[in-house]
N, C-alpha and C positions, 0 to 999 in steps of 0.2 A: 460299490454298485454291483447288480446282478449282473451276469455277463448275456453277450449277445452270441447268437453262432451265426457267423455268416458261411450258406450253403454254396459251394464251391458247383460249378456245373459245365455248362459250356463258355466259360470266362476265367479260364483258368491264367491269370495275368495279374498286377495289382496294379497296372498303370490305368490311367480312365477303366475304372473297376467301379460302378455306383454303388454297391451292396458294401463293397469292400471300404469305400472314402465314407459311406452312411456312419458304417457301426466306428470309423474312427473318432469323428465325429461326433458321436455317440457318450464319449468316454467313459464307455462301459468296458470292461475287459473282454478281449475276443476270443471265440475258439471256431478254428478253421476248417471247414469239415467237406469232405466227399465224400456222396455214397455213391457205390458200382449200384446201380438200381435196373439192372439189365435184363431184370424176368418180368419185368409188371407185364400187364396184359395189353396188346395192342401194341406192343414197344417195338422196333425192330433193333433187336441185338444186333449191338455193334460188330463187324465181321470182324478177321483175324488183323488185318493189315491195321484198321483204326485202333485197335487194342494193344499192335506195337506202340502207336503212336501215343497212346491214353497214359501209356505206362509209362515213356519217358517223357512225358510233359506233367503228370503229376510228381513226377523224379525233381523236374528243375526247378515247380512252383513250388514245393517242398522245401529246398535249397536258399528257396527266393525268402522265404514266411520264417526259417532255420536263423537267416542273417539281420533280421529284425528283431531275433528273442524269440521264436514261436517257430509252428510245424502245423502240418497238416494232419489231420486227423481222418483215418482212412478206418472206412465200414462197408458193408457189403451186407444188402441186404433191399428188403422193399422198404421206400422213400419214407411212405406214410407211416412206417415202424420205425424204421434208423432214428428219423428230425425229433419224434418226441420224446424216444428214450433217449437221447444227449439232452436234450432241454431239463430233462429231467434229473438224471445224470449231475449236471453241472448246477443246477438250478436257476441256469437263464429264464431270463423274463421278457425275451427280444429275439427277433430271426429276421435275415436280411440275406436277398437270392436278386439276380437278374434273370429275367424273364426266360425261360422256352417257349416255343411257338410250335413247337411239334404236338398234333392233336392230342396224344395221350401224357403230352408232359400239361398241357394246357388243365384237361381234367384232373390230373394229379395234383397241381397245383390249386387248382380252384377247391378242392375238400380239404388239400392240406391248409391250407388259410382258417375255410369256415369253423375247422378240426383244432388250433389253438388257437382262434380267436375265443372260441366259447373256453379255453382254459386259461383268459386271461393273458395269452401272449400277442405282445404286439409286434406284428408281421410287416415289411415292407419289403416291395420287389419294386422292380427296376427293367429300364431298358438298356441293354449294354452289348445286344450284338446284330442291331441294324440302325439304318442312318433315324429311319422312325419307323415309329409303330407301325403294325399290319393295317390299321384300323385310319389312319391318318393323311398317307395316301391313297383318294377317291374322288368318282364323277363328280359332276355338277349335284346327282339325283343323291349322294352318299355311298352309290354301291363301289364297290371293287372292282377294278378293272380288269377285262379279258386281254386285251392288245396292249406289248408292250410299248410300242411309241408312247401313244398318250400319256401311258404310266408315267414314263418316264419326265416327258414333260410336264407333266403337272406336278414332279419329284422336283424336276430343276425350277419349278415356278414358286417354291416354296420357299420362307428364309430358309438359311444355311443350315447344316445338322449342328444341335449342339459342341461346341468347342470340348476335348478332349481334358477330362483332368490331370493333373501328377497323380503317381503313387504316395498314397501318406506317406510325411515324412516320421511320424512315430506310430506303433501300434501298442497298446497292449494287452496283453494276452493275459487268459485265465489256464488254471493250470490245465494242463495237457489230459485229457480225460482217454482213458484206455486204446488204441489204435490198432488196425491192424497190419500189416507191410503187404509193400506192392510184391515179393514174393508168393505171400498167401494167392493172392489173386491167378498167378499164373496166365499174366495177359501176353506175354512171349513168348514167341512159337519155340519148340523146343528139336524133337526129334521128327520132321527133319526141320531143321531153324531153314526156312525158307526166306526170313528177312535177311540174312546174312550181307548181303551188299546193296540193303538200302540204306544212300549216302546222303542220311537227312538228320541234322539238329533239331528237335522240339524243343520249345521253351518262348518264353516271352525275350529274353536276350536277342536268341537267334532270328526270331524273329521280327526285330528293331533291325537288326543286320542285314536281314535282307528286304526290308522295305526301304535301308539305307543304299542299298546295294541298286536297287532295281529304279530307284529316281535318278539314279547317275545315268541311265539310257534311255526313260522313259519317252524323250522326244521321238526315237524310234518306234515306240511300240506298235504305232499302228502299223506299219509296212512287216517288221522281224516277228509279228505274235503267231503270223500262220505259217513261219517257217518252221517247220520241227526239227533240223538238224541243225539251228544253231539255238542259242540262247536267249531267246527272244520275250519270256514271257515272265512275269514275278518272281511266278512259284510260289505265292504266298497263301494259297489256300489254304494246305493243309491247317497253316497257325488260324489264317480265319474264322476255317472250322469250328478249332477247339477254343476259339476266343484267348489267342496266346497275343493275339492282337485285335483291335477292333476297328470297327469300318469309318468307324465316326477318325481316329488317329490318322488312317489312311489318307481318307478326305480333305482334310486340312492341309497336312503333310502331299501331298499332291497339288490343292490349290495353293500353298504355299510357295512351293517351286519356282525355282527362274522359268522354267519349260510348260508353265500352268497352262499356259493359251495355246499351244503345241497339239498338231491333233493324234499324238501318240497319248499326252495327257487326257484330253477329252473321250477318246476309246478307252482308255483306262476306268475311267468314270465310269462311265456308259456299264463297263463291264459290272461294276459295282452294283450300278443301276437292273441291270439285270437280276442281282446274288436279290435284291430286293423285292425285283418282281417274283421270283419264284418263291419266296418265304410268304410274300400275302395271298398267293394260289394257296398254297398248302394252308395257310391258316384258316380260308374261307372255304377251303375245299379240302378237308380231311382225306377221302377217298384217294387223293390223288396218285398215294402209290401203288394203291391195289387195283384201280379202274379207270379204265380212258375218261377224262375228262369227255369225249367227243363221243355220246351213247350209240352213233353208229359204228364205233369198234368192238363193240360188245358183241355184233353179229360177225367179225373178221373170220374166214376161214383160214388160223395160223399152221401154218407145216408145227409136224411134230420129229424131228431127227436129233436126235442126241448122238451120233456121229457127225452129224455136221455142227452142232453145239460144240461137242468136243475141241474139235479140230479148230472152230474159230478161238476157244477159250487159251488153246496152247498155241496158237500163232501159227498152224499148220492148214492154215487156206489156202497156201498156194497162192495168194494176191500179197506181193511182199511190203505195200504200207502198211496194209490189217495185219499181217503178222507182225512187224515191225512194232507196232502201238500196242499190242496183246503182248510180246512177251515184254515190251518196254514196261508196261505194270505191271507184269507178274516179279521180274526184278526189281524194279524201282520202286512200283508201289503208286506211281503214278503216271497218266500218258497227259502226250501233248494237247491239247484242246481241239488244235484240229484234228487231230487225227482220233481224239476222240468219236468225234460225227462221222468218221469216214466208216470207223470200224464198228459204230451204231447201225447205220446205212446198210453195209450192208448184213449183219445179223437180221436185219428187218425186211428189209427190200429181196435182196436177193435170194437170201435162204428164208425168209419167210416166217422166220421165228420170233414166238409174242416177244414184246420187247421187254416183257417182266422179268425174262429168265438174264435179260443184258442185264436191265437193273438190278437184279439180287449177285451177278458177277460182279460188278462195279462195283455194287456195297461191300462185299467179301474181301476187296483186293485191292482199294484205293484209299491212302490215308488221310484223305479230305472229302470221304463221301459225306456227305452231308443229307439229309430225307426229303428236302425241296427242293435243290439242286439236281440230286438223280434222278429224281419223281419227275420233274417238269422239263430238265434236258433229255430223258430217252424220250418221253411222250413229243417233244418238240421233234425229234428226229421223227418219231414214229407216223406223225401227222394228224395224233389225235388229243393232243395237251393245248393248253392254250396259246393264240396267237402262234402255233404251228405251222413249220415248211409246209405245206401239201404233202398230200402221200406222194405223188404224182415229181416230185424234186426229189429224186433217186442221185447220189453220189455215183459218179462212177472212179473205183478208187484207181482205176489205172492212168486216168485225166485227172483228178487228185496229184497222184504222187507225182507227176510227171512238171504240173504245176507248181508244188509246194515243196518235193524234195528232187529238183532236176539232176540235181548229181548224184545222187541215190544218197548222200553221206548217211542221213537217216536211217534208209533201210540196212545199209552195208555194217553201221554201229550195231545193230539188232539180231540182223540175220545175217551171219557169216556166213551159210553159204552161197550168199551170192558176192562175196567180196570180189569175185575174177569175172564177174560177169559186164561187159561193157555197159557205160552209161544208156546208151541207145537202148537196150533191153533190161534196165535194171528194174523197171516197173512191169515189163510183159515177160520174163525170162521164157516160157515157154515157147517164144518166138524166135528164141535167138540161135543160131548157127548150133551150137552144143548145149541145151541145157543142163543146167547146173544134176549133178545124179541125185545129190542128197538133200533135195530140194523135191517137194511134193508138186505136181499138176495142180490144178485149179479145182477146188471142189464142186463147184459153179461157173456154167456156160454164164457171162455176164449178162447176154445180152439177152439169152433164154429166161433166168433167171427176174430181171429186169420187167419181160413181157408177163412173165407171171405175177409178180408183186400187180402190176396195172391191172391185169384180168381180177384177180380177187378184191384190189379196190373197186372197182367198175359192181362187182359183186354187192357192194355194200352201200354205194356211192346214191341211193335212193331210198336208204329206210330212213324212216324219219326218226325223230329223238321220242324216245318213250315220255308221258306224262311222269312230270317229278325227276327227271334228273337234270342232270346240268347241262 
């Protein structure tokens, strides 16, 4: 038989894999194939942090595909040229993807289809990294919802997500057609290797391990998820991201549990519930990471200070949660959740700065940034994304840290220099009897800062939404 290629993409995994259990299925011979497609138009390139990660998750699915008889076949190049010269190449007469949802994979996809269906190939895609489709959960009228509750519940009033498949138990493969290595790429930071102590396993393995790991406490989650100085939360983004695990695996494996009716499990959910609503924003709402959903932020007047961008991107605010959380990703690669919003907050609120320039940091510098995720979480901070805080629900991170990391552990793991500074000042230090010397003052009066974000909403708090937008 002619063989099949199944195109490897954000499901980089072969357990509940649809594209991947199709072409077994199939008993066509298979060839495994990614392509780096990172310059098409309208794409946003992957930053550095996701690219460490890209490279050692196509490391291990390679390993994974290796112990079956077969390997990955690695191209580089634009999607719509790579897919038909291997079809071509190998003389398949079959191609088989799970779905993207990101608008310019959406188009891509849709001419790639039309593009070998008229040469005779028959194409199937799938859905393999949401519980359902964008298009599935919806009103009573068929549109898309703005507010997450509702979503949510008419999510939970649905039956159950699809049941998770096994990994075929055989594949086989057609001969290995030309490849190129994940060196050629050069997705590893090199001089200076600034990944160097991030202590994270990619792969589908590791990532069973820790959705193994994280149902042993789950009954906690909901009280330990907004403490950031202890261990309270997955951590399983990043594999979500890359589809090194799927959501539909989780779900089950969750309601499955002794602790399922547990409301650490049900937040758990919920959270999921969320990764969903933000992927059917983005797919009905393409714009959404270039322009406030909400057309009176388009009139915002944003501060423009790249010293004070700076200084928040290096963890040198002088507010020791925001720094804490900013250089927690800059080494790790990834920050706490709450303290993600604390150190959104105040980029936005206090200094004033568009929240695009968070979002393009956060792409650059977190190895689960995801394009609906970032798109819809800064915007939700920012007060202008859907079912958004208000602008007007300003964080104040020194009642923040005071609540979520009372002993300072968090901040004192991050910011050394306030390890000698008493618990009592470990969120205000500039208050304290001696402040710390090698520790910055506050780049922002909080509470000046604070009046200002209000005055320039107040600014905007009365134009109305232009014809035709959203």
């Amino acid at each position: 038989m002619k063989p099949i290629i199944v195109w490897f993409r954000r499901d980089l995994r072969l357990a509940d894999n649809p594209a991947l259990s199709f072409a077994a299925k199939s008993g066509r011979p298979v060839v495994c194939l990614y392509i780096l497609d990172d310059d098409a138009p309208g794409e946003w390139k992957w930053g550095g942090a996701a690219r460490w990660w890209l490279h050692h998750s196509l490391a291990a699915l390679d390993q994974s595909l290796c112990r079956h008889g077969g390997g990955l076949v690695l191209r580089r190049g634009r999607a719509g040229k790579i897919l038909p010269a291997v079809i071509e190449e190998t003389g398949a007469e079959a191609a088989a993807w799970n779905r993207c949802y990101e608008p310019y994979a959406v188009a891509r996809d849709t001419a790639l289809k039309q593009q070998l269906a008229g040469g005779k190939i028959d194409v199937q895609s799938f859905n393999a990294s949401l519980l359902f489709e964008p298009w599935e959960v919806a009103t009573k009228d068929g549109k898309p919802f703005r507010v997450f509750t509702p979503f949510w519940n008419a999510l939970r009033g649905k039956s159950e997500p699809g049941k998770p498949h096994p990994a075929p138990r055989k594949l086989a493969f057609h001969a290995k057609p030309e490849s190129e290595t994940l060196s050629d790429w050069k997705l590893l930071p090199a001089k200076p290797n600034w990944a160097k102590n991030f202590d994270w396993t990619p792969g589908e393995t590791a990532a069973r391990r820790a959705l193994s790991s994280f149902l042993g406490d789950i009954s906690h989650y909901a009280t330990m998820r907004d403490i950031p100085g202890r261990d309270g939360t997955s951590q399983l983004s990043p594999h979500l991201n890359w589809g090194e695990i799927g959501p539909r695996q989780i779900w089950h494996a969750v309601k499955s549990h002794a602790h399922a009716r547990s409301d650490g499990a049900q937040a758990f959910l919920k959270e999921l519930g969320w990764r969903e609503f933000c992927s059917q924003l983005l797919f009905h709402n393409p714009n959404l990471p270039d322009s406030a959903f909400d057309a009176r932020f388009n009139h915002f007047p944003w501060r423009r200070s790249e010293k004070d961008f700076t200084a928040w991107t290096r963890g040198r605010t002088g507010i020791p949660i925001v720094d804490a959380g900013m250089r927690q990703l800059w080494q790790t690669g990834w920050m706490h959740n709450r303290v993600r919003m604390i150190t959104a907050s105040l980029l936005i609120k206090h200094l004033g700065i568009h929240w695009k320039r968070g979002e393009e940091w956060f792409w650059d510098t977190l190895v689960d940034a995801g394009l609906a995720n970032n798109a819809a979480n800064w915007q939700w901070v920012a007060g202008s994304g859907a079912d958004a805080a208000p602008f007007f629900r300003i964080f104040n991170p020194v009642l923040q840290g005071q609540k979520f990391d009372p002993g300072g552990d968090y901040v004192r793991r991050y910011v050394p220099e306030l390890k000698n500074v008493p618990d009592r000042y470990i969120h205000h230090p500039w208050d304290a009897p001696t402040p710390p010397p090698d520790y910055p003052p506050p780049i922002v009066d909080l509470d000046q800062g604070r009046m200002r974000a209000l005055e320039s909403f107040r600014s905007i708090s009365k134009v109305e939404a232009l014809p035709g937008d959203i």
